[in-house]
OpenMM code with the backbone's topology and positions (N, CA, C; nanometers):
from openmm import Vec3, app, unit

residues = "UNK UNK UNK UNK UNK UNK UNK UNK UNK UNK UNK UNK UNK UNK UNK UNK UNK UNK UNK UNK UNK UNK UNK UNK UNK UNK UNK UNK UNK UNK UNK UNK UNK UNK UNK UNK UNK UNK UNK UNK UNK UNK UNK UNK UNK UNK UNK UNK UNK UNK UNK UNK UNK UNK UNK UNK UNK UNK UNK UNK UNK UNK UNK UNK UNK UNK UNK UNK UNK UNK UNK UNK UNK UNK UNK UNK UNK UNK UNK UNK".split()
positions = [
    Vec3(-21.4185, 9.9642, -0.8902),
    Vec3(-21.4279, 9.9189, -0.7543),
    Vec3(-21.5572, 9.9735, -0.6932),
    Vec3(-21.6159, 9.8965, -0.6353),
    Vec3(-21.7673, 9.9451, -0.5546),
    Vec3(-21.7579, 9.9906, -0.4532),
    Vec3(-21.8153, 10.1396, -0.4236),
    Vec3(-21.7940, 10.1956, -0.3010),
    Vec3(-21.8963, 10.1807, -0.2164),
    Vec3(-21.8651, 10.1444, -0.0944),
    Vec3(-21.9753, 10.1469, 0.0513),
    Vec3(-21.9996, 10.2677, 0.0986),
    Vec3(-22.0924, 10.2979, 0.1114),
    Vec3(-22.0988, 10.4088, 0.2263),
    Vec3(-22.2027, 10.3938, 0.3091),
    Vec3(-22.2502, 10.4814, 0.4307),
    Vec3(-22.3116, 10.4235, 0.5227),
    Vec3(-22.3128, 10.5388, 0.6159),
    Vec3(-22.4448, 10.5920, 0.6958),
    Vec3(-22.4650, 10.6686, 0.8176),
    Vec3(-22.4749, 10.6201, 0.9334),
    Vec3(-22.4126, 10.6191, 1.0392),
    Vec3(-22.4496, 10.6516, 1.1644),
    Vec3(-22.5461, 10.7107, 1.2493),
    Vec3(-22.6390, 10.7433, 1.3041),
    Vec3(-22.7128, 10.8751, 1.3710),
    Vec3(-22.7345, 10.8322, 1.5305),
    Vec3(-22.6414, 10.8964, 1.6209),
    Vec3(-22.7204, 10.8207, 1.7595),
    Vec3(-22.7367, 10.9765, 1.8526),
    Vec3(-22.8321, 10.9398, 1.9181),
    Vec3(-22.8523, 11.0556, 1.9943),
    Vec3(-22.7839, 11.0514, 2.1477),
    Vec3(-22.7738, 11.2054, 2.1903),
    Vec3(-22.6897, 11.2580, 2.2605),
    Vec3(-22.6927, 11.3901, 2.3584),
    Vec3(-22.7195, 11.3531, 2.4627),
    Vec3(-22.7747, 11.5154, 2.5248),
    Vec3(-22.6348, 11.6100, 2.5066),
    Vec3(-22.5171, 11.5412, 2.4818),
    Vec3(-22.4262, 11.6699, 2.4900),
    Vec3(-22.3575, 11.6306, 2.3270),
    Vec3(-22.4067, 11.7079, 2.1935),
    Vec3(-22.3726, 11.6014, 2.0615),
    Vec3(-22.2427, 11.7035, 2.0460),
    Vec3(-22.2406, 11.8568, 2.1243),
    Vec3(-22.0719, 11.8803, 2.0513),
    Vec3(-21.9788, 11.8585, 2.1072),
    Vec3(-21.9696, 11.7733, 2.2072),
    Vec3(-21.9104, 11.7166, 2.3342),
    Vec3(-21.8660, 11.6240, 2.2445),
    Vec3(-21.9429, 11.5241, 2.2287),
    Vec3(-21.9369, 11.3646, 2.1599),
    Vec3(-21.8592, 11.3850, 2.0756),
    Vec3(-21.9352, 11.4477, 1.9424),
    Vec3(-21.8323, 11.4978, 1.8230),
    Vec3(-21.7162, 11.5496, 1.8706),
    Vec3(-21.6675, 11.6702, 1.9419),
    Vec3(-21.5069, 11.6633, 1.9677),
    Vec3(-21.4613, 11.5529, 2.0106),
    Vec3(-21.4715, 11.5484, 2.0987),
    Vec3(-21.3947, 11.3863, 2.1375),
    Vec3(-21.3460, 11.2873, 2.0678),
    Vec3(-21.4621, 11.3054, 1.9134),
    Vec3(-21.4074, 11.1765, 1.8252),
    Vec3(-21.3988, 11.2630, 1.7283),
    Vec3(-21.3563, 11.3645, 1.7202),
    Vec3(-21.2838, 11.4364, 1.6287),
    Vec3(-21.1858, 11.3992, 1.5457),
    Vec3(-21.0450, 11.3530, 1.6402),
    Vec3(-20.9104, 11.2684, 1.5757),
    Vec3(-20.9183, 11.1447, 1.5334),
    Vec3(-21.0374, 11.0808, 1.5549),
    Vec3(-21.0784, 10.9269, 1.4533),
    Vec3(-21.1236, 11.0072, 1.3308),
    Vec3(-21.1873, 11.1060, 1.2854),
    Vec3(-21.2237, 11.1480, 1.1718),
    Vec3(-21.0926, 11.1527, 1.0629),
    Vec3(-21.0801, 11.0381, 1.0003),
    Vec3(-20.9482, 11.0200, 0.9215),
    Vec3(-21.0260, 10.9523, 0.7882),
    Vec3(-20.9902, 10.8747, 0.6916),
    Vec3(-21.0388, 10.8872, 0.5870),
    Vec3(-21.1791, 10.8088, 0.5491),
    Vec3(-21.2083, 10.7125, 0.6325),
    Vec3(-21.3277, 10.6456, 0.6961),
    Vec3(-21.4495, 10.7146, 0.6709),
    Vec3(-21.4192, 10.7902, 0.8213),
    Vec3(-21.5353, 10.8165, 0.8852),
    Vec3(-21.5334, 10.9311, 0.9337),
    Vec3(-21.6237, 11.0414, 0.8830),
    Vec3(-21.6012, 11.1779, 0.9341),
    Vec3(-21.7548, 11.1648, 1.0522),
    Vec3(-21.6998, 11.2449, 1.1253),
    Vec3(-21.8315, 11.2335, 1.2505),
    Vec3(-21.8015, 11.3942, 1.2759),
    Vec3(-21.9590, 11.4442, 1.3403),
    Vec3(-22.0216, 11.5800, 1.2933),
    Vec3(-22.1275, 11.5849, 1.4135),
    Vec3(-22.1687, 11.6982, 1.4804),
    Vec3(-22.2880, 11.6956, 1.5671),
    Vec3(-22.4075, 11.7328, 1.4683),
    Vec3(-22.5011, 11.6812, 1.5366),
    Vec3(-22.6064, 11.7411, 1.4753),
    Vec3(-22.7367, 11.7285, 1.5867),
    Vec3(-22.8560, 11.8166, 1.5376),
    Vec3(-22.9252, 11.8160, 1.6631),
    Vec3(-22.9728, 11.7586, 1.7093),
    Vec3(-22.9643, 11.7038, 1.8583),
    Vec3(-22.9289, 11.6050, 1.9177),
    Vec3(-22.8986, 11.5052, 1.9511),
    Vec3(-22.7864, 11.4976, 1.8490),
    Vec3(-22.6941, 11.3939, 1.8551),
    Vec3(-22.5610, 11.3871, 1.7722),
    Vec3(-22.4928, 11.3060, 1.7369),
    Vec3(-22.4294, 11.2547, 1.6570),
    Vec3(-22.4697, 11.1817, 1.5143),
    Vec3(-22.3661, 11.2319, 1.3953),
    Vec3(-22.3699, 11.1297, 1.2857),
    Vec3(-22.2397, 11.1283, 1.2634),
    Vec3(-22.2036, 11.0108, 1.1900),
    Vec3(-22.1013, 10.9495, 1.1376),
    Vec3(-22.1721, 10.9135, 0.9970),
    Vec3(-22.0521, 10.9584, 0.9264),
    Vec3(-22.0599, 10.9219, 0.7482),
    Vec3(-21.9535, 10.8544, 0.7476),
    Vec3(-21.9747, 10.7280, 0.6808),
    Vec3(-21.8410, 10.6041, 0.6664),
    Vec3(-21.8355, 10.5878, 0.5207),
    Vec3(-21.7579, 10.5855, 0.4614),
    Vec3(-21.7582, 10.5565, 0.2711),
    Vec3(-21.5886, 10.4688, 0.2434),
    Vec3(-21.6125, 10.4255, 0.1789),
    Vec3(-21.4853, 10.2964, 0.1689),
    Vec3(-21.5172, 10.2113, 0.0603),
    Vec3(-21.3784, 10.1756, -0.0145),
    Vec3(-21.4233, 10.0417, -0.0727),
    Vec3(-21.3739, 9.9035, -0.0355),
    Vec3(-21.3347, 9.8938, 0.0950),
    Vec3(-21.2730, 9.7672, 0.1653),
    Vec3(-21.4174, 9.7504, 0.2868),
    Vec3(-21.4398, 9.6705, 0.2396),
    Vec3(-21.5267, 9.6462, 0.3455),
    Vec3(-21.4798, 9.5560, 0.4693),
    Vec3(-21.3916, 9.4760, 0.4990),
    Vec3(-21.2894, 9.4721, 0.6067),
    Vec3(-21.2459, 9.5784, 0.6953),
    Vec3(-21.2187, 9.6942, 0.5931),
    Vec3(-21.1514, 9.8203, 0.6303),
    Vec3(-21.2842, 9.8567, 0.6853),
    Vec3(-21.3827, 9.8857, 0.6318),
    Vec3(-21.5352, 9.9506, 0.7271),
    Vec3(-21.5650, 9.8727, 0.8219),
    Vec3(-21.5504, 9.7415, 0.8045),
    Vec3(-21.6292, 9.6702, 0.9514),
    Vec3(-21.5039, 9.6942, 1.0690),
    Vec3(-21.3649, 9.7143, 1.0444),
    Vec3(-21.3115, 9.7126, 1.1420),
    Vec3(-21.3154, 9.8732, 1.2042),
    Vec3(-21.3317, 9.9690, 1.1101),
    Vec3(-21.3262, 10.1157, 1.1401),
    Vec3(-21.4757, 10.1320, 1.2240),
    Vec3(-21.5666, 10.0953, 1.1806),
    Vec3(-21.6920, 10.0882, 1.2636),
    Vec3(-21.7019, 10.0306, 1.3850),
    Vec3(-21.6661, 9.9413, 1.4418),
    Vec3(-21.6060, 9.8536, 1.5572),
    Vec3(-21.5666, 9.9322, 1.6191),
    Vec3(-21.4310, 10.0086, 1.5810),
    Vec3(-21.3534, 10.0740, 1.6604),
    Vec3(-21.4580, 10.2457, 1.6995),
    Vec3(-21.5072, 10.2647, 1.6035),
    Vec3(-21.6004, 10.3947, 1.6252),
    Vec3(-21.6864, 10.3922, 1.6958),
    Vec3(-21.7683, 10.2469, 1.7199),
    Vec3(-21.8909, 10.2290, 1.8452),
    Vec3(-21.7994, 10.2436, 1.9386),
    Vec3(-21.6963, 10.1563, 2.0077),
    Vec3(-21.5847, 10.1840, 2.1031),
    Vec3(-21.5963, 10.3260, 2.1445),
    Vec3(-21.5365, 10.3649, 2.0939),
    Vec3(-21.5046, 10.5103, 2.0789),
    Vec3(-21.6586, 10.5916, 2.1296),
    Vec3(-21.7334, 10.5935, 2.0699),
    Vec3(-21.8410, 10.6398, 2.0471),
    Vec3(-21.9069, 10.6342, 2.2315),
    Vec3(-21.8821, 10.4928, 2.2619),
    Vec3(-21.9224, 10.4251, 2.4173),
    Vec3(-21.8703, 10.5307, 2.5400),
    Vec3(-21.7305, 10.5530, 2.4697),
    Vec3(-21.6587, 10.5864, 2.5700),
    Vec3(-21.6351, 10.7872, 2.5648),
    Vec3(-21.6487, 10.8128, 2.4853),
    Vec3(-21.7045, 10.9520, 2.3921),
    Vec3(-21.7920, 11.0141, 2.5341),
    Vec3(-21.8903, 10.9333, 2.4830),
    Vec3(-22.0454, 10.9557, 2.5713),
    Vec3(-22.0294, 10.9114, 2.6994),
    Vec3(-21.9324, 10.8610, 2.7769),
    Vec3(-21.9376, 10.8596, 2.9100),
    Vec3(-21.8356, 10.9737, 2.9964),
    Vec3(-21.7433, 10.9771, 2.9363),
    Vec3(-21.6277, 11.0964, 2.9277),
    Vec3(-21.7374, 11.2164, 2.9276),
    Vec3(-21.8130, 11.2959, 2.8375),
    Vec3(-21.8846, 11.3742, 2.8324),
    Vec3(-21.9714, 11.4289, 2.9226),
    Vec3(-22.0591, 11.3312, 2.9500),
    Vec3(-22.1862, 11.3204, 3.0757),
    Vec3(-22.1003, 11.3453, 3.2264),
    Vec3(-21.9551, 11.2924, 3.2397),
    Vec3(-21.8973, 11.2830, 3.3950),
    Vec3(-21.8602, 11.4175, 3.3703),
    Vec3(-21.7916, 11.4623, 3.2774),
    Vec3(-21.7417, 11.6052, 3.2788),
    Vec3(-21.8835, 11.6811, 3.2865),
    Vec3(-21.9886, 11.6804, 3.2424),
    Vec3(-22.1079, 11.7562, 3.2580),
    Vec3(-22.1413, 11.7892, 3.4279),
    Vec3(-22.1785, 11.6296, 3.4237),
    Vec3(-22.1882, 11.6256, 3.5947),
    Vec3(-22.1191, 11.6934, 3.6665),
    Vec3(-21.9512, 11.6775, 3.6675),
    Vec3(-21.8864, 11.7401, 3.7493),
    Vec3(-21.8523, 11.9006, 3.7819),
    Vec3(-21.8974, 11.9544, 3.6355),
    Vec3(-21.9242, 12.0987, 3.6215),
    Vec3(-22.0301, 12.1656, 3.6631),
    Vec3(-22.1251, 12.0718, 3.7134),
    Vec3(-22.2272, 12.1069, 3.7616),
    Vec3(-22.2463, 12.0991, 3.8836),
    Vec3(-22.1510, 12.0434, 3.9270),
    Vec3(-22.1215, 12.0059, 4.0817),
    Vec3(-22.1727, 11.8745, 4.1416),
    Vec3(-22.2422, 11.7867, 4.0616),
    Vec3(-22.2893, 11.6753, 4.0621),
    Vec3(-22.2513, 11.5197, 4.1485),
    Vec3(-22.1186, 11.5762, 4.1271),
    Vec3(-21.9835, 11.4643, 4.1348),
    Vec3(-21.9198, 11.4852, 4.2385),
] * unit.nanometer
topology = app.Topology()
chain = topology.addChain("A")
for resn in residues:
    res = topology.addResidue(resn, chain)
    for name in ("N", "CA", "C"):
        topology.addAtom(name, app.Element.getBySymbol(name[0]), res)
């Protein structure tokens, strides 16, 4: 069976923020990790159905990761 695999890398002023957040999607997919400054995601699979739909759901995620993050920043900062 042929395996896919595939990186992610997007940047991120708050990347260990991001990474926790999508911590509990890290299931057999897609492990996601900070790195400096930003995010990566490592995806490996041999269903490629199974990757395009796990990736989908990880930009999602990923969207909403990074807005969750930045308001909590703001608001700790008194911003908000």
């Amino acid at each position: 069976m042929t395996r896919i695999e595939g990186t992610i890398e997007t940047p991120h002023g708050l990347p260990g923020c991001v990474a926790a957040a999508l911590e509990p999607d890290n299931l057999t997919l897609i492990r996601t990790y900070p790195i400096e400054g930003g995010v990566r995601a490592e995806i490996g699979g041999t269903r490629l159905r199974s990757i395009i739909a796990s990736v989908d759901d990880y930009l999602m995620n990923l969207a909403i990761a990074e807005e969750i993050c930045t308001c909590a920043s703001r608001r700790g900062r008194g911003l908000e």
